[in-house]
C-alpha positions as CSV (number, residue, x, y, z in Angstrom):
1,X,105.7,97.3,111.6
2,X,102.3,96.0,111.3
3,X,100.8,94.6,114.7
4,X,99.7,91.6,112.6
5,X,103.4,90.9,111.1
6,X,104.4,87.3,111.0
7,X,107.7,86.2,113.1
8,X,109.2,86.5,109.4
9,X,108.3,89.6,108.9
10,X,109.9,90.3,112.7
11,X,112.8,88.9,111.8
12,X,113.7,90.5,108.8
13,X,113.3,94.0,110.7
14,X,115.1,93.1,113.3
15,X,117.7,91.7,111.4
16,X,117.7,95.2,109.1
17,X,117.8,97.4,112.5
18,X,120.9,95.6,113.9
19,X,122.7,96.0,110.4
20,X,121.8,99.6,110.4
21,X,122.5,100.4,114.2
22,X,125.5,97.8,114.0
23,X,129.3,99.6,115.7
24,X,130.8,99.3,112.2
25,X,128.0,101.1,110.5
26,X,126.8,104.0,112.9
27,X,129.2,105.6,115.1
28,X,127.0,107.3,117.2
29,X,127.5,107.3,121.0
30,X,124.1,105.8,121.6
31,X,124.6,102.5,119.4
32,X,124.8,100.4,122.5
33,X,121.4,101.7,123.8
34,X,119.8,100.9,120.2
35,X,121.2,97.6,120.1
36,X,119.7,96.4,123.5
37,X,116.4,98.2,122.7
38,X,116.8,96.5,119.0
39,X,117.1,92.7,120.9
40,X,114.2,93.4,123.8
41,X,112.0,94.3,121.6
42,X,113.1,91.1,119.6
43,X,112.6,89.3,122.4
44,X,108.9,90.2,122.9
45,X,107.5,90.2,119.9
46,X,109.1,87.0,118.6
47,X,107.9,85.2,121.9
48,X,103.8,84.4,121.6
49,X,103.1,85.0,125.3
50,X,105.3,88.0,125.7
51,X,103.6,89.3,122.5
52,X,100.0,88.4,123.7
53,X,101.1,90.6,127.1
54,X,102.6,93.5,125.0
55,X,99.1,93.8,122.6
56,X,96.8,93.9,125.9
57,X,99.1,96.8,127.6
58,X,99.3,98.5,124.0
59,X,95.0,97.9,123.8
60,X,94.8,99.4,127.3
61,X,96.9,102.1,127.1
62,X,95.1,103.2,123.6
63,X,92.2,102.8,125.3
64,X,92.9,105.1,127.9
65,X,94.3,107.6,125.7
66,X,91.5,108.2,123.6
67,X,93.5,106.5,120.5
C-alpha cells in the first residue's frame, strides 16, 4: 500500500486481508495473530494522528537506515 493511500483505499485492503485471513478461509494456526495485526494496523492508519506518528517513526527509522 501506497504511503499516500486514501482511508478508501485503506479500507478496501483491510477489508480484503480480513476476508483472506478470515477462520473459515485459512486454517492456519496463526489466523488469530494475522487478524489482530490485520485490525492494529487498521487502527493506525485509518486514525490521522496515529498515522501522522506512524510516518515520522517510519521517516526516522529510514533515515537511520540509510533507506
Amino acid at each position: 500500500m501506497a504511503r499516500t493511500a486514501s482511508i478508501e483505499e485503506i479500507k478496501s485492503a483491510y477489508h480484503r486481508a480480513l476476508i483472506k485471513h478470515h477462520p473459515d478461509k485459512n486454517t492456519t494456526k496463526q489466523v488469530a495473530i494475522h487478524i489482530t495485526t490485520i485490525k492494529e494496523a487498521y487502527e493506525v492508519l485509518s486514525t490521522p494522528a496515529l498515522r501522522s506518528l506512524y510516518d515520522k517513526k517510519l521517516l526516522q527509522t529510514t533515515a537511520t537506515a540509510g533507506w
